[in-house]
N, C-alpha and C positions, 0 to 999 in steps of 0.2 A: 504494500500500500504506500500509496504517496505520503509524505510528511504531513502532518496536518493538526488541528486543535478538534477534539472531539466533544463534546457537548449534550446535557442534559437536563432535566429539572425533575426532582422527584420531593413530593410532601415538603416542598417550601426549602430544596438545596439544588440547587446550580452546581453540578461539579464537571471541570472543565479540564480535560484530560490532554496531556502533552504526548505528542504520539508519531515517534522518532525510532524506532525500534531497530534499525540497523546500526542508530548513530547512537544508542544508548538515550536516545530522546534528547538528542541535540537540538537548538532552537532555527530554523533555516532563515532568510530573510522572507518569503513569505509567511512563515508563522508567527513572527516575530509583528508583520505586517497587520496578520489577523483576529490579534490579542486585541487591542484596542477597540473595536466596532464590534466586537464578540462581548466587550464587557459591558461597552454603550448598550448595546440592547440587554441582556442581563438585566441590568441596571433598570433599563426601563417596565422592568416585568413586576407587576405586583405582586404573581405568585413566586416571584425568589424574594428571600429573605437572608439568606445565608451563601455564600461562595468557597469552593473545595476549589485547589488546586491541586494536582497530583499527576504523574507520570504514567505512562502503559508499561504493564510488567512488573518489572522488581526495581524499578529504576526512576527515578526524578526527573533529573534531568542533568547531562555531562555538560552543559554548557552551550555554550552556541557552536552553530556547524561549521567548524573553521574554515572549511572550503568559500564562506560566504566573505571571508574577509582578503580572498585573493584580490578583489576588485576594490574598492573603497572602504577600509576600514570608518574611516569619520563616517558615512552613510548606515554601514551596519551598524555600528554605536549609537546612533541617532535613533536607529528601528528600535533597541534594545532600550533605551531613554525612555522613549513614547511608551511604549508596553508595559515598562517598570512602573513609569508613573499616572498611566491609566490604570493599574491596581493598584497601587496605592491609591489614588482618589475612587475606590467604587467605594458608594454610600452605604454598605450594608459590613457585616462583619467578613471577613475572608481568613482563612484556613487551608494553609501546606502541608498536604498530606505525603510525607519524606521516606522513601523507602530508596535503596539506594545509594547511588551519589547523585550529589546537589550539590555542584560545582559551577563557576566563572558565572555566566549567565543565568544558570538553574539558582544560583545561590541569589544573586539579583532578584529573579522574582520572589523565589522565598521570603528573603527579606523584605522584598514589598507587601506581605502579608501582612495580616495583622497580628496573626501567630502562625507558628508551625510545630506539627505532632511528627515523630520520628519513631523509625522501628528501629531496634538495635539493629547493630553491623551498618547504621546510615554513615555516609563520610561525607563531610562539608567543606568546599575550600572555593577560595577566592584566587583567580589564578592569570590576572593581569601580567604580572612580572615577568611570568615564565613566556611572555608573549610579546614582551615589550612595548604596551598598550595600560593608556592612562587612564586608571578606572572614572568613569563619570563622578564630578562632583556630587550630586545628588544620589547617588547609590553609595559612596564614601560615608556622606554625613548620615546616610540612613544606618549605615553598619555600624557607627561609631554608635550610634544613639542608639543599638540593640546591645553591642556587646563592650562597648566602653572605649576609649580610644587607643589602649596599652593591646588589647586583643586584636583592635581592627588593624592595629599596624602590624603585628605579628601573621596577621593571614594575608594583608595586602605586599607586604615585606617577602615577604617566602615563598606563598604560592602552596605552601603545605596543606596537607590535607588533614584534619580532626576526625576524630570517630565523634558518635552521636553524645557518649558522657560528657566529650569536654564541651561539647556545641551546647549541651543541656548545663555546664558549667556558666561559663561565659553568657546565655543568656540569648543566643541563637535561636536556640533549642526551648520550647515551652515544658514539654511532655516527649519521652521517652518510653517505648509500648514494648512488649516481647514479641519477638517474630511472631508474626500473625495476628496479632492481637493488637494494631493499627488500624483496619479497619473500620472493626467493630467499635472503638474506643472513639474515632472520627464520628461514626454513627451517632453514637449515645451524644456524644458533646452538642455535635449541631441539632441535635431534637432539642436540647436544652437550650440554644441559640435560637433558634424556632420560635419556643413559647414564652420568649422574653419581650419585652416592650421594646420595640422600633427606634422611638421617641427616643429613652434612654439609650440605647447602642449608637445612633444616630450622632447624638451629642457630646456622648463620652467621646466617640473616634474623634471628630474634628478635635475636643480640647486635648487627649492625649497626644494628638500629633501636634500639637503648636499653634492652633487658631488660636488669636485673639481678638477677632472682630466680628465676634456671632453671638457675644454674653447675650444683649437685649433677644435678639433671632430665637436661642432656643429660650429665652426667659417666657415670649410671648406665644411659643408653639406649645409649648407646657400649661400655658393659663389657656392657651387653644382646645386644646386635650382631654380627654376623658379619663386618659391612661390611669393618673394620678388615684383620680376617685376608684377605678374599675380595680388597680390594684390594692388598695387599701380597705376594699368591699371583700373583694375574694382571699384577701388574708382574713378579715375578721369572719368570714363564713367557710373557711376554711374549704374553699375550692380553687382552681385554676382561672387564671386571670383571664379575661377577655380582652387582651390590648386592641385597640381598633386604628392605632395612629401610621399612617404609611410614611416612607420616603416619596415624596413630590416628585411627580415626574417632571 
């Protein structure tokens, strides 16, 4: 099969499958191209609420497909830019599901998550150096602001590669699963993702990343809201909330 970005939506998750199988799930410049307008509409679906990213196979993704950087590196960089940070800007929660290796590019998007789950034996590296290729400013400070600045130069520095405990050290890494037992563990989390309030997720992400010019925005989508009331009814009646607040298309 051709390289490609595979795609789904099941009971309120979008999971969006990297699908490179000769290349270890290397990123090609059209995939790389198809990330973006794949999350645009995502995005625009009421019925997603949650975003999976994850690999075909046993695998993440190795990176990008270096045969695409014969011709214009700055143009492939550029593709890879766009894509990193059209997930990072999707409005809903997003989750890297890491089996594998999750290297150069593969590690790019991971990091653009909002979290990532790892099965043991996953390996993590950032692998600019070994290529003599400047890693993007904004995927830099993105790594430094997951694993600290002393970490992100020891993997920008080297090009080495971590097994999953020290990525779960450092701060890469959220969660650490036993062989096989990534999956299922993605499953249970995103149902919990699911039946959470919008509103809240919504807001936390923009302030955890660095917004600061939305304080009044979500002050006044909260007095908007039902959420509030709906969840503090279903805690004192001891049921499951009805949150009814979307992301705006």
């Amino acid at each position: 099969m051709e390289p490609e970005l595979l795609h789904g939506v099941t009971d309120g998750v979008a999971t969006v499958v990297l699908h490179h199988p000769a290349k270890r799930n290397a990123m090609t410049a059209a995939m790389w191209a198809a990330l973006p307008p794949l999350l645009e509409t995502l995005a625009a679906d009421p019925q997603v609420r949650v975003l999976v990213l994850t690999g075909a196979g046993g695998t993440f993704c190795a990176g990008a497909d270096i045969s695409t950087l014969r011709g214009s590196p700055d143009e492939a960089q550029a593709l890879a830019v766009r894509a990193e940070e059209a997930l990072a800007a999707f409005p809903k929660p997003t989750l890297a599901a890491v089996k594998g290796h999750c290297v150069g590019g593969g590690a790019q998007l991971a990091g653009a998550c909002d979290m990532r789950f790892a099965e043991e034996g996953a390996l993590f590296g950032v692998t600019p150096a070994k290529l003599g290729i400047v890693y993007p400013a904004s995927a830099t400070r993105r790594l430094v602001s997951l694993v600290g600045p002393g970490a992100a130069k020891y993997l920008l520095f080297s090009g080495e590669l971590i097994d999953s405990e020290r990525a779960l050290r450092t701060g890469f890494v959220d969660e650490v699963l036993p062989a096989d037992a990534l999956d299922k563990r993605v499953a249970e989390f995103t149902r919990v993702l699911v039946s959470r309030s919008q509103l809240t997720q919504a807001a936390a992400k923009e302030f955890a990343d660095g917004r600061t010019d939305r304080d009044a925005h979500w002050s006044a989508q909260a007095r908007a809201s039902d959420d509030t009331a709906e969840g503090v009814a279903a805690f004192l009646e001891r049921r499951e909330p009805r949150f009814t607040w979307t992301v705006p298309r």
